[in-house]
mmCIF file of the N, C-alpha and C atoms, coordinates in Angstrom:
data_MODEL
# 
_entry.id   MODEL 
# 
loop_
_atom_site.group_PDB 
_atom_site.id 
_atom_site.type_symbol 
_atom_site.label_atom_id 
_atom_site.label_alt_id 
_atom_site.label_comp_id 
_atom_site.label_asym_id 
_atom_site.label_entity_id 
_atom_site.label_seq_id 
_atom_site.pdbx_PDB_ins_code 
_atom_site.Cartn_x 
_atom_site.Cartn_y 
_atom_site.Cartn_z 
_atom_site.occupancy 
_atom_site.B_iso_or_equiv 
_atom_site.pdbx_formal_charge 
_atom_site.auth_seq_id 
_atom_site.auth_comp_id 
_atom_site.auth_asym_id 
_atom_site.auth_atom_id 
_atom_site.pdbx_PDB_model_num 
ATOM 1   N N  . UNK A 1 1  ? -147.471 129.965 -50.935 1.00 0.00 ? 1  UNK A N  1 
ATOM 2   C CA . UNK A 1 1  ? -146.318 129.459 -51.645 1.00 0.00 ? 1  UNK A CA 1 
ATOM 3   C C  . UNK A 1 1  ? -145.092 129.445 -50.734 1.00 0.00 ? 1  UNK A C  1 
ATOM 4   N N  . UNK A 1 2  ? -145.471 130.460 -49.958 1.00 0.00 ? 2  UNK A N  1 
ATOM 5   C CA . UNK A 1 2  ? -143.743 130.758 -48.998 1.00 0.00 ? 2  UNK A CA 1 
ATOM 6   C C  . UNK A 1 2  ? -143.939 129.464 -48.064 1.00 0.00 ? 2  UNK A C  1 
ATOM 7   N N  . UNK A 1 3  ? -144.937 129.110 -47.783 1.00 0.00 ? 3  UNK A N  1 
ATOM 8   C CA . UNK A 1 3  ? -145.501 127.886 -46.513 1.00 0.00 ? 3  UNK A CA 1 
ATOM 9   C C  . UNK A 1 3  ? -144.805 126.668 -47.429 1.00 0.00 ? 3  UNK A C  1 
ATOM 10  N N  . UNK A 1 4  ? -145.039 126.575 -48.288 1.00 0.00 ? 4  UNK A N  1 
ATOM 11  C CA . UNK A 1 4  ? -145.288 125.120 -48.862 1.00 0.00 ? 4  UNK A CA 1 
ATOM 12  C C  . UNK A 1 4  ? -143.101 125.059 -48.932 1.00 0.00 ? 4  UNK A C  1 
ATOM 13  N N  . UNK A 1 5  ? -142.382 126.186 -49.289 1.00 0.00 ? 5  UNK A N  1 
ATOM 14  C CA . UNK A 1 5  ? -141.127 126.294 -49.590 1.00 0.00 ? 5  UNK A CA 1 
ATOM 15  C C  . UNK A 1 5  ? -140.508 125.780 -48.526 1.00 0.00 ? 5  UNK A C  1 
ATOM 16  N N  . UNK A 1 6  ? -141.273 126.659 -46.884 1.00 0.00 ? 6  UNK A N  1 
ATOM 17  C CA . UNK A 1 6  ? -140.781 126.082 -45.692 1.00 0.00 ? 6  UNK A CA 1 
ATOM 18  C C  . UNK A 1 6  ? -140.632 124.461 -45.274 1.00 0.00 ? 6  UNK A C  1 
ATOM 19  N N  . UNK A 1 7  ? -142.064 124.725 -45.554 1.00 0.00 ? 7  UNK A N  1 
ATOM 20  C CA . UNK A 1 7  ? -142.693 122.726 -45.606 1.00 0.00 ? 7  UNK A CA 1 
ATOM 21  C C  . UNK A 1 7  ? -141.487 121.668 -45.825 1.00 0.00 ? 7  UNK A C  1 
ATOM 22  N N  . UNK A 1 8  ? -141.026 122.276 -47.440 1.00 0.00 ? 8  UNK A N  1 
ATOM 23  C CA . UNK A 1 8  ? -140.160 121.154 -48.036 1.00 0.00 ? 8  UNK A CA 1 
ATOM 24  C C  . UNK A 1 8  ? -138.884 120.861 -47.353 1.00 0.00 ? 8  UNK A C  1 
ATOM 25  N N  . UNK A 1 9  ? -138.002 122.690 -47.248 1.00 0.00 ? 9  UNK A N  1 
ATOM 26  C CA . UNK A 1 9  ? -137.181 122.695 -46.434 1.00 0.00 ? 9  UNK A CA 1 
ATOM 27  C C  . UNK A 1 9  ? -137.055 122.063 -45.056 1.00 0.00 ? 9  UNK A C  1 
ATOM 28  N N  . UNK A 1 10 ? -137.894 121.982 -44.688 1.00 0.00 ? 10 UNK A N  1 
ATOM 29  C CA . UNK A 1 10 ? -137.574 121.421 -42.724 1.00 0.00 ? 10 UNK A CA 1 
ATOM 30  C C  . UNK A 1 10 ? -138.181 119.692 -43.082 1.00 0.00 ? 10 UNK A C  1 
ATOM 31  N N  . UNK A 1 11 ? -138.857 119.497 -43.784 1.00 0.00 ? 11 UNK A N  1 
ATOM 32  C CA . UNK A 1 11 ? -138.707 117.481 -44.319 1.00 0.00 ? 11 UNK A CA 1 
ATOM 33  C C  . UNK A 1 11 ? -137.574 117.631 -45.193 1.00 0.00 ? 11 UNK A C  1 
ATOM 34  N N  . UNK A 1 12 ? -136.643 118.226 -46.038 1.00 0.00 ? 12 UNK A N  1 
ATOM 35  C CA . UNK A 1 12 ? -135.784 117.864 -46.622 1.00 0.00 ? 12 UNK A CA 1 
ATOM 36  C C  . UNK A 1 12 ? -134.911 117.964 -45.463 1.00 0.00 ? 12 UNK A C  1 
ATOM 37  N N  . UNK A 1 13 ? -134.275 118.418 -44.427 1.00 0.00 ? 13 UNK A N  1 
ATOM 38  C CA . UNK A 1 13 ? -134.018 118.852 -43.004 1.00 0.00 ? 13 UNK A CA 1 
ATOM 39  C C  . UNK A 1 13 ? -133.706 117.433 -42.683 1.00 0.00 ? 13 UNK A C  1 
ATOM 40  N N  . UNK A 1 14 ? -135.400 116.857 -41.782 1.00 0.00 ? 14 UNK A N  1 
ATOM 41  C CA . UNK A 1 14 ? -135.241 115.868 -41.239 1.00 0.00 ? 14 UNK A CA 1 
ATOM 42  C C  . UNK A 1 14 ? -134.963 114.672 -41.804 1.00 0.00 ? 14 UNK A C  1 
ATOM 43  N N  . UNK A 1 15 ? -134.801 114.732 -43.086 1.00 0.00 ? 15 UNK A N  1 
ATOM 44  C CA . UNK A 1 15 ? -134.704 113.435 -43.567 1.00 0.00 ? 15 UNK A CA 1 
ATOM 45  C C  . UNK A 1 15 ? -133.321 113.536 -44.213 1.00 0.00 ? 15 UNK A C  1 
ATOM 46  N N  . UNK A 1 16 ? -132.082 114.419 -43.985 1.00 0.00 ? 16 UNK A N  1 
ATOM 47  C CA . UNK A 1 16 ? -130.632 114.755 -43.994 1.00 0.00 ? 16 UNK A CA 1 
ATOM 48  C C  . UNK A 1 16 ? -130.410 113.693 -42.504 1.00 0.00 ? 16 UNK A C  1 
ATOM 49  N N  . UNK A 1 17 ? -131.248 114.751 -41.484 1.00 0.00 ? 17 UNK A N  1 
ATOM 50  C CA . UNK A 1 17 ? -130.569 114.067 -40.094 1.00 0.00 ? 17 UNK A CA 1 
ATOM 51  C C  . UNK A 1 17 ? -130.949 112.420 -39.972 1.00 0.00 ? 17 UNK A C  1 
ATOM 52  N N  . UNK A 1 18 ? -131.777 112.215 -40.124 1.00 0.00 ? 18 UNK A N  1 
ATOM 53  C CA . UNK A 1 18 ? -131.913 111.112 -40.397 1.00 0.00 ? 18 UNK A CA 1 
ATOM 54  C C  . UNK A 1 18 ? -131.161 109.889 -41.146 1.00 0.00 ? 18 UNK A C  1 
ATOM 55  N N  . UNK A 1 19 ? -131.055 110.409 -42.197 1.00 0.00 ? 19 UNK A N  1 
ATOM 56  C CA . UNK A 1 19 ? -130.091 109.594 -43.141 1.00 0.00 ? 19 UNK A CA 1 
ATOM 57  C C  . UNK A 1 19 ? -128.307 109.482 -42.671 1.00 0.00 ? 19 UNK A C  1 
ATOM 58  N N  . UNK A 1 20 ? -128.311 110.873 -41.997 1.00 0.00 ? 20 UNK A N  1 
ATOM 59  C CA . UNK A 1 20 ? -126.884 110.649 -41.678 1.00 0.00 ? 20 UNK A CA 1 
ATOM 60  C C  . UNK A 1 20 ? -127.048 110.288 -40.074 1.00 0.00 ? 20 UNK A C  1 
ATOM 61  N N  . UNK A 1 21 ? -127.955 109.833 -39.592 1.00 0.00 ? 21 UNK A N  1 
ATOM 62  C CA . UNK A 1 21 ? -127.456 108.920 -38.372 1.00 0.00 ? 21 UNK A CA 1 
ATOM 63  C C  . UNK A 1 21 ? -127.402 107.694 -38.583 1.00 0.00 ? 21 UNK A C  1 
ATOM 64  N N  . UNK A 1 22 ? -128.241 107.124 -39.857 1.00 0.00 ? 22 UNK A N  1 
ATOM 65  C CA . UNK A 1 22 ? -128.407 106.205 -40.164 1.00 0.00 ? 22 UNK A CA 1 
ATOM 66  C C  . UNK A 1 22 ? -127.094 105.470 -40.359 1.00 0.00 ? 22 UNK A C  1 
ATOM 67  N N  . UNK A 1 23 ? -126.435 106.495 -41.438 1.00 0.00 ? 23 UNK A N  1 
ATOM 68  C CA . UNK A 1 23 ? -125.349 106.207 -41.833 1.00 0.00 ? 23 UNK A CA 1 
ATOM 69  C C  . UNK A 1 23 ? -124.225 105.662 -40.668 1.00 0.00 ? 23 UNK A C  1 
ATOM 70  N N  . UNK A 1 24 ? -124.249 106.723 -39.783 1.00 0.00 ? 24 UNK A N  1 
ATOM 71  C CA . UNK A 1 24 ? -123.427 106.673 -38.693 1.00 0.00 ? 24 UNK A CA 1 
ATOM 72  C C  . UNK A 1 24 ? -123.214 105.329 -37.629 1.00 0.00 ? 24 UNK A C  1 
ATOM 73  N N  . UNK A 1 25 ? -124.762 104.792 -37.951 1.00 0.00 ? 25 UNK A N  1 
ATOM 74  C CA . UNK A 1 25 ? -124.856 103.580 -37.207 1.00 0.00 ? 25 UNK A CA 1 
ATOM 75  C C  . UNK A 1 25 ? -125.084 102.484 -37.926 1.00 0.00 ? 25 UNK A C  1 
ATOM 76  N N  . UNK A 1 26 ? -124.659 102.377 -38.686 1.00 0.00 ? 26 UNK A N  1 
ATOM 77  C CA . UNK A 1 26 ? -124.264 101.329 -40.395 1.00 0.00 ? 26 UNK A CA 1 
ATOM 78  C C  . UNK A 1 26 ? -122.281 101.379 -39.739 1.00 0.00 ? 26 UNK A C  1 
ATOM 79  N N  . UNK A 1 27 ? -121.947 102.269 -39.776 1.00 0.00 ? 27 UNK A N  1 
ATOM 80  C CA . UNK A 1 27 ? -120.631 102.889 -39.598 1.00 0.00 ? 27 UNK A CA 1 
ATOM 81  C C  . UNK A 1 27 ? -120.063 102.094 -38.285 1.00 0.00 ? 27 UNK A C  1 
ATOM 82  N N  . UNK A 1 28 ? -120.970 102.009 -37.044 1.00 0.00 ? 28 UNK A N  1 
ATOM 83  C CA . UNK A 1 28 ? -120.700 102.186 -35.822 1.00 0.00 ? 28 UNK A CA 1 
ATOM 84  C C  . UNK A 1 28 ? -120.860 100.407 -35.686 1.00 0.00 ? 28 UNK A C  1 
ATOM 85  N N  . UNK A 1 29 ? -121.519 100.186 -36.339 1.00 0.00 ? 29 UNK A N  1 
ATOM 86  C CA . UNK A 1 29 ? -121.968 98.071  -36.287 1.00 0.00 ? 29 UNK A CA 1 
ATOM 87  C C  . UNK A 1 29 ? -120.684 97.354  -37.518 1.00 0.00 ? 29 UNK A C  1 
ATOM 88  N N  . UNK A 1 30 ? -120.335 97.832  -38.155 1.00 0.00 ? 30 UNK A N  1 
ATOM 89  C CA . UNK A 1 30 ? -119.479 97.367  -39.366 1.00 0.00 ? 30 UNK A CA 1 
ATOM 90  C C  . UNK A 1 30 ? -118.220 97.444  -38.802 1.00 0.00 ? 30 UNK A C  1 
ATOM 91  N N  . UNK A 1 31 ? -117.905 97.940  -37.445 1.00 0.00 ? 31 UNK A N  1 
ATOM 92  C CA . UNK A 1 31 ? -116.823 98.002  -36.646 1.00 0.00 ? 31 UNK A CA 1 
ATOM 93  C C  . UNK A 1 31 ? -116.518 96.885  -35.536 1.00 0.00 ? 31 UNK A C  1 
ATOM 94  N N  . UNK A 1 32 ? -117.993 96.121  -35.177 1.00 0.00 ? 32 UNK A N  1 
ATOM 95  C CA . UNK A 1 32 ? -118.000 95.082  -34.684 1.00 0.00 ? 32 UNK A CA 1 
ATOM 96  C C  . UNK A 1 32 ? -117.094 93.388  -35.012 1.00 0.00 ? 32 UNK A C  1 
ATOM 97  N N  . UNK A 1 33 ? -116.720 92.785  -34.186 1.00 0.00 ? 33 UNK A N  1 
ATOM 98  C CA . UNK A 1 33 ? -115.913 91.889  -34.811 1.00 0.00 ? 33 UNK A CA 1 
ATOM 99  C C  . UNK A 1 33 ? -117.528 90.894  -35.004 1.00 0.00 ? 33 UNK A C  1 
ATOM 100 N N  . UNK A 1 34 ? -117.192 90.273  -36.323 1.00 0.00 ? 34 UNK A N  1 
ATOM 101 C CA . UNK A 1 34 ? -118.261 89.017  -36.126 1.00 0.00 ? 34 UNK A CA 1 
ATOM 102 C C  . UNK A 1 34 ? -117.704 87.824  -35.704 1.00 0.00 ? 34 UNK A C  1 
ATOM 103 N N  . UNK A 1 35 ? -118.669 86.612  -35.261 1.00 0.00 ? 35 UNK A N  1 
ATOM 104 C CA . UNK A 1 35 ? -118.579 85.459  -35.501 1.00 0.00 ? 35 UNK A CA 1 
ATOM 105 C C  . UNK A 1 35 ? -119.275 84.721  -36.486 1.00 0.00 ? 35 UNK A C  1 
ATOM 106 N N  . UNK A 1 36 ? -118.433 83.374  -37.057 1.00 0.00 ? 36 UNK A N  1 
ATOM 107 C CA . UNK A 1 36 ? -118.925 82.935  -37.910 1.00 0.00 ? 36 UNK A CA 1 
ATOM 108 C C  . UNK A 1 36 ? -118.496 81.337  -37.786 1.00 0.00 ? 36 UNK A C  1 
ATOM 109 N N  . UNK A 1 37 ? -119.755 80.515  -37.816 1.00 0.00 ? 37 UNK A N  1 
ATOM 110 C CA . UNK A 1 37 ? -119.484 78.912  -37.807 1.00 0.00 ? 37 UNK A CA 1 
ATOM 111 C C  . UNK A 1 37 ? -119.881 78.322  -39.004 1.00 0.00 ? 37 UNK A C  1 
ATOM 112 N N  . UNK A 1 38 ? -118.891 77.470  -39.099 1.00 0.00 ? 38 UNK A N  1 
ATOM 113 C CA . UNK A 1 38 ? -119.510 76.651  -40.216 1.00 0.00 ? 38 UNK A CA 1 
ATOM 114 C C  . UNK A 1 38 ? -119.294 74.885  -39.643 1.00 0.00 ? 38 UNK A C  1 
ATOM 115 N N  . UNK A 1 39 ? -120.299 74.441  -40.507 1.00 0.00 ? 39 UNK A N  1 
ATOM 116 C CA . UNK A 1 39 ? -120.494 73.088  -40.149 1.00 0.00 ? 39 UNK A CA 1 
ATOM 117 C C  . UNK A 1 39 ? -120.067 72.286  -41.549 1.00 0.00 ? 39 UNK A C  1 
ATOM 118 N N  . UNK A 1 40 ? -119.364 71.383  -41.752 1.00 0.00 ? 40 UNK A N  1 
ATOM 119 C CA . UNK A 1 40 ? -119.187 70.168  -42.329 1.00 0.00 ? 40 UNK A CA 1 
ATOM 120 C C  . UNK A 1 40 ? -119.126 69.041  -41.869 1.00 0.00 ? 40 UNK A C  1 
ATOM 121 N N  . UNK A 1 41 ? -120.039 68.496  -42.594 1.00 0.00 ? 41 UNK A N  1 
ATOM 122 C CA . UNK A 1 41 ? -120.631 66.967  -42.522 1.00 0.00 ? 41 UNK A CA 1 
ATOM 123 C C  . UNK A 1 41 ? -119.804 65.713  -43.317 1.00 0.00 ? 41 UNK A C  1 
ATOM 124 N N  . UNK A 1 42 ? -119.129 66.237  -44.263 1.00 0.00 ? 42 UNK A N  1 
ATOM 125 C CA . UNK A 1 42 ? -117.963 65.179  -45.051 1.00 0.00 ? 42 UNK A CA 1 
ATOM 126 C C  . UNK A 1 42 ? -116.691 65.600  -44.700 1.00 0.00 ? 42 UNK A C  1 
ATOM 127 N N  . UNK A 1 43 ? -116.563 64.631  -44.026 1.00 0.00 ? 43 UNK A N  1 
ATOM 128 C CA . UNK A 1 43 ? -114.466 64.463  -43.471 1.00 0.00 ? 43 UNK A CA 1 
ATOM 129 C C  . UNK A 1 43 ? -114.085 64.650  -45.150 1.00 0.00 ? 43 UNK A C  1 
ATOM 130 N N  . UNK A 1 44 ? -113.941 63.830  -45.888 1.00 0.00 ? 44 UNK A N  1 
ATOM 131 C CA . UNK A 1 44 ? -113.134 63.747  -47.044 1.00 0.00 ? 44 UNK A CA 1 
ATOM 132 C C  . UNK A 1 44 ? -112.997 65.370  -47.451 1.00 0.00 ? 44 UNK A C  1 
ATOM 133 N N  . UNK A 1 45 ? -114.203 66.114  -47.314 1.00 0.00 ? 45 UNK A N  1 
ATOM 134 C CA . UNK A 1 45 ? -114.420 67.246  -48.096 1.00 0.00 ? 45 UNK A CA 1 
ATOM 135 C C  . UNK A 1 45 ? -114.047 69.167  -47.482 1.00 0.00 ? 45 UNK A C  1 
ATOM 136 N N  . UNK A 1 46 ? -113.419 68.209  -46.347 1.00 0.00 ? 46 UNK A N  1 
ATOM 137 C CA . UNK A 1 46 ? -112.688 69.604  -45.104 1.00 0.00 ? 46 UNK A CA 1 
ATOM 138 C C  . UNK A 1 46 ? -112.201 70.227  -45.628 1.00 0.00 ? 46 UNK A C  1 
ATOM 139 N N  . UNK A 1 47 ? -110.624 69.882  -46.361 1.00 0.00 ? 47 UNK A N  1 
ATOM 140 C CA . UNK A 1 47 ? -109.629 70.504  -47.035 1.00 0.00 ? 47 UNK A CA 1 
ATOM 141 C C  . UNK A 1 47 ? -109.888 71.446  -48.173 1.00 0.00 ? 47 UNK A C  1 
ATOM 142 N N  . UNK A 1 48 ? -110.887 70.644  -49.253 1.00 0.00 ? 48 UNK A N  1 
ATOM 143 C CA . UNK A 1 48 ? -111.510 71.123  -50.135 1.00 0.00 ? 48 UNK A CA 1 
ATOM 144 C C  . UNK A 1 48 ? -112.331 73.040  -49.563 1.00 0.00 ? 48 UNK A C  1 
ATOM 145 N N  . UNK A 1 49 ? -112.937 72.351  -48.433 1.00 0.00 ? 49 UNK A N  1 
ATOM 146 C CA . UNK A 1 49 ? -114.060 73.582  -47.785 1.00 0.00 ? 49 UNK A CA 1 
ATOM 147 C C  . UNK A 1 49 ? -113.137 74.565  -47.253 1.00 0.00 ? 49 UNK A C  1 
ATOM 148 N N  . UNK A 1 50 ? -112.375 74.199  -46.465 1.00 0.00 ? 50 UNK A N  1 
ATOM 149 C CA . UNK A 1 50 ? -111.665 75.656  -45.993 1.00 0.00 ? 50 UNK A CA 1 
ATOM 150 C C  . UNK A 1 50 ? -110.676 75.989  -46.988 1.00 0.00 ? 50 UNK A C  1 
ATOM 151 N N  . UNK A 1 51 ? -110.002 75.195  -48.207 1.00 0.00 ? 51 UNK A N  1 
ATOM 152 C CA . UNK A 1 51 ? -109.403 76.132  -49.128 1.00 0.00 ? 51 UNK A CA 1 
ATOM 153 C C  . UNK A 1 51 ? -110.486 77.302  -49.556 1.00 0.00 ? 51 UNK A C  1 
ATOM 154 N N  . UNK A 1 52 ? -111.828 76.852  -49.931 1.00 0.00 ? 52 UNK A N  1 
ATOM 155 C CA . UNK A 1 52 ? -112.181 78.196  -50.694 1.00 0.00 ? 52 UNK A CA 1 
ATOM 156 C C  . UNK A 1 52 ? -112.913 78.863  -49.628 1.00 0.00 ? 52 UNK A C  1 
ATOM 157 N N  . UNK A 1 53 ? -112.399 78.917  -48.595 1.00 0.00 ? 53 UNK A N  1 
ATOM 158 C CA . UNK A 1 53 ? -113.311 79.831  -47.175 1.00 0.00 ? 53 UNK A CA 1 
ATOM 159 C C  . UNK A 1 53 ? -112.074 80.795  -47.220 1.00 0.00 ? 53 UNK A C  1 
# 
């Protein structure tokens, strides 16, 4: 029983460190600038497109 307590403890463990590096590098990319293109194909419909961009 004392084995199985350890067991849980050191996978509940690695899967803390885990999750919080995860986190960390969710954290560390969301800091990145993006790029972003867009393409339009109707002149008439430019104005229209980048108002709701």
């Amino acid at each position: 029983m004392h084995r199985r307590n350890m067991l849980w403890g050191a996978v509940s463990a690695l899967t803390a460190v885990f999750a919080a590096s995860r986190a960390n590098a969710a954290a560390e990319a969301s800091s990145t600038k993006l790029k972003v293109v867009y393409h339009l194909n109707d002149l008439d419909k430019v104005s229209f497109v980048l108002g709701n961009i």
